[in-house]
N, C-alpha and C positions, 0 to 999 in steps of 0.2 A: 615577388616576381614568379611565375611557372617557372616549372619545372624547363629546364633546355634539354632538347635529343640530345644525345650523344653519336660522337662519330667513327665510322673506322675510315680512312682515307688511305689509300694506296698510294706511296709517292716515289715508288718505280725508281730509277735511276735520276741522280746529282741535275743529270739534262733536263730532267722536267724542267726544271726553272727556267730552260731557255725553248722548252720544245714542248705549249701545252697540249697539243694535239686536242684530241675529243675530250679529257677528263680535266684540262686546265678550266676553258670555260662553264663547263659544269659546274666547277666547284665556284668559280666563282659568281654565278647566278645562283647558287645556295648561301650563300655568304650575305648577297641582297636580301635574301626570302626569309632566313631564319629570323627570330628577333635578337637585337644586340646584345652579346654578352657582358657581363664586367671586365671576364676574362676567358681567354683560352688556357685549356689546360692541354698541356700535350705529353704521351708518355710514348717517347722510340724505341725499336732494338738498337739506336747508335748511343746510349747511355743506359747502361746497365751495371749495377753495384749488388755486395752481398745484400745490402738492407735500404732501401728508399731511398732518393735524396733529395730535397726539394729547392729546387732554383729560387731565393729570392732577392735575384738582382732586380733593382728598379729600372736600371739600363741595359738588358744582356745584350753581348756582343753577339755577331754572327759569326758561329764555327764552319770554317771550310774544313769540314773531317773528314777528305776523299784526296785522291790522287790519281791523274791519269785521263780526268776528262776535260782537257784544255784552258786556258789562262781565262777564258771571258766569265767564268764560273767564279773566278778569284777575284772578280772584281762588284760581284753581287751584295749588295749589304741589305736587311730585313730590319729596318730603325724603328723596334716596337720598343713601347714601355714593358718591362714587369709589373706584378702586380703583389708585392710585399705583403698588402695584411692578407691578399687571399692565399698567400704560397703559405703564410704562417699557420693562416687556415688550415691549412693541407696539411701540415706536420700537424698539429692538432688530432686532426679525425685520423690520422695513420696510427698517431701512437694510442689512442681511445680504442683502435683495432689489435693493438699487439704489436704495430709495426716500430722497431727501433729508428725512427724517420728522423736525417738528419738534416737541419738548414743548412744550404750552400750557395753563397752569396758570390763566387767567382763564376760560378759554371753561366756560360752561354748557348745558344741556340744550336743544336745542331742541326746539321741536313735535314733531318726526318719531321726536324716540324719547322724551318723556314722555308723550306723548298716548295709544300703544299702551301703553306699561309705565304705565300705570295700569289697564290690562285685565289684562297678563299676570302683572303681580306688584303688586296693588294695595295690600298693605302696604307697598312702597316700601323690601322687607328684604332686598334681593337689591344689592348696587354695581353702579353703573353709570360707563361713561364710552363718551367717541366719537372716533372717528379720521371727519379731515373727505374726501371724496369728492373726488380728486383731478379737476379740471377739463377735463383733454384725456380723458378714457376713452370709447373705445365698449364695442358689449357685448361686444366677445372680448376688451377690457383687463380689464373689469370682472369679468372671468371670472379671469384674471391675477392680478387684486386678491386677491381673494376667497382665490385657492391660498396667494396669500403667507400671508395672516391664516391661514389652514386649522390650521399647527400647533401656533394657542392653542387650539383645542378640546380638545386631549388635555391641556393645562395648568390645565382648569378654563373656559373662557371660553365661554358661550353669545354666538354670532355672527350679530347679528341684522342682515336689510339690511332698511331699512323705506323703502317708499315705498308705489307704489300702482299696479294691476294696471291701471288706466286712470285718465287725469290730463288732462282738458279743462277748466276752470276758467272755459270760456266760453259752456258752454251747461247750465250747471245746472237741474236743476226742481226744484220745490215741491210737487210733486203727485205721486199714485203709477206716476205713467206712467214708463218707461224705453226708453231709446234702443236702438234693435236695433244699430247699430252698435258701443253698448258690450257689450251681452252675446253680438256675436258674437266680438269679438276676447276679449275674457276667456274661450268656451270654446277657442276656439282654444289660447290660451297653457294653460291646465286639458290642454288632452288632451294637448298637448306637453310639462308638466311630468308629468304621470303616465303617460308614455308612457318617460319619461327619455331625452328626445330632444333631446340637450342642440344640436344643430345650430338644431334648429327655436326654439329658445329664443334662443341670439343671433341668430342672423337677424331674429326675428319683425317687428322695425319694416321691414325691407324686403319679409316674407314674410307677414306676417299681416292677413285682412281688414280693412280702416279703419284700420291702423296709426296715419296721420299724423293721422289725427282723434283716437283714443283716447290718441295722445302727443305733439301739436303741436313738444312737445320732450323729449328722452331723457331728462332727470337721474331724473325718477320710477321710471320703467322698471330703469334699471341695478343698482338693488342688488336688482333679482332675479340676474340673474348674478351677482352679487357673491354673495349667497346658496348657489347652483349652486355656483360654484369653492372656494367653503369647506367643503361635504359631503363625505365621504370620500364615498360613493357619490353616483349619481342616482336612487336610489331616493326616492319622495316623498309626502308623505300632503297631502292636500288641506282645507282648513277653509274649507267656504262663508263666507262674506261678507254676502251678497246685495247689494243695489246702493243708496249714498246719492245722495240731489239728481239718480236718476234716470239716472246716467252713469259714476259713481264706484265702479268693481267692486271690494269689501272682501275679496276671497278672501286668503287667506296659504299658503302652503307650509311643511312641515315636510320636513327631509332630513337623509336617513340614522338616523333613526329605530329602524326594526327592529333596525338591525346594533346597538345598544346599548343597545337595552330591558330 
């Protein structure tokens, strides 16, 4: 099988799953386009441990790991398989890297990858599992990460990092006004990912304008790198977003793409 791009997906606030706005159906006309995986791999900031952990339930349950954004979210359920020999895989190629990588056979889905994989694969017919975001990483670890994982692509495994292109959580709006600060730093990081300028991408929190507003703290931010060091190339295609609750920039990245169309 080719190599699969890898992805970084923006998946904004819990409500995406009921509000796809401009980035719901995007993703899910890339879902149609890409070729089919064996498996998704998904790494969030909402599961983070001192040392790797790899999901390999064959049935993982959907985590509601939120609070506060009303009862019809609680009633969302993402009924994918796991995918067992390839998560075993996954500890495998972690520990071949150094990484103390533990199998863990109770953890379920959380938000940060059922909530977009109900866009990207909304019959839920694709396996999934997660390997959890190692807690000490910046973004040149995370860039590290991402290589380790890199040579499940050619095994089948689409390599998804989902977080979110900007993550303030404390100055949301309601209205259709948007904050200049988030959509300058979201072009910012856009010209440096389609520039494949992979310096300006881990740097950005120290290089890019309003950094420490648009990410008060990194864990959102890094599975972009993590995205980055899993492409065989920096080559990158771009999926507008547009911007939820005013601050929250929905764009995602596709990589390496071309080379395996």
């Amino acid at each position: 099988m080719n190599e699969l791009p890898s992805l970084f997906i923006s998946h904004g606030a819990p409500t995406f799953a009921l509000e796809p706005g401009t980035a719901g159906p995007r993703l899910t006309a890339l879902g149609r386009e890409l070729p089919r995986p064996e498996a998704v791999l998904v790494v969030s900031p909402h599961w983070m441990t001192p040392e790797p952990r790899v999901m390999t339930a064959a049935r993982p349950r959907t985590m509601h790991d939120f609070g506060g954004f009303g009862a019809a979210l609680l009633d969302i359920k993402y009924p994918t398989d796991g995918h067992p020999a390839l998560a075993s895989r996954a500890v495998e190629v972690l520990r071949a890297a150094g990484w103390e990588a533990i199998a863990d056979s109770k953890r379920g889905l959380d938000h940060g990858a059922w909530v977009p994989l109900l866009h990207l694969y909304p019959a839920a017919d694709v396996p999934v599992f997660q390997i959890s975001m190692p807690s000490r990483l910046d973004a040149a670890g995370a860039f590290e990460f991402g290589r380790t994982l890199a040579p499940l692509a050619s095994e089948g495994v689409l390599i998804v990092g989902s977080g979110s292109l900007t993550h303030n959580l404390h100055v949301l709006r309601f209205g259709q006004e948007q904050d200049e600060w988030s959509v300058e730093f979201a072009r910012w990081i856009r010209e440096a990912v389609t520039r494949g300028d992979r310096e300006r991408v881990l740097r950005a929190l120290d290089l890019a304008p309003h950094a420490r507003r648009a990410h008060p703290t990194p864990e959102h931010y890094l599975p972009l790198p993590i995205a980055v060091g899993a492409a065989a190339d920096d080559e990158a295609e771009v999926l507008e977003g547009g911007m939820a609750y005013g601050v929250l920039a929905m764009d995602s990245f596709v990589f390496g793409r071309r080379l395996h169309a």
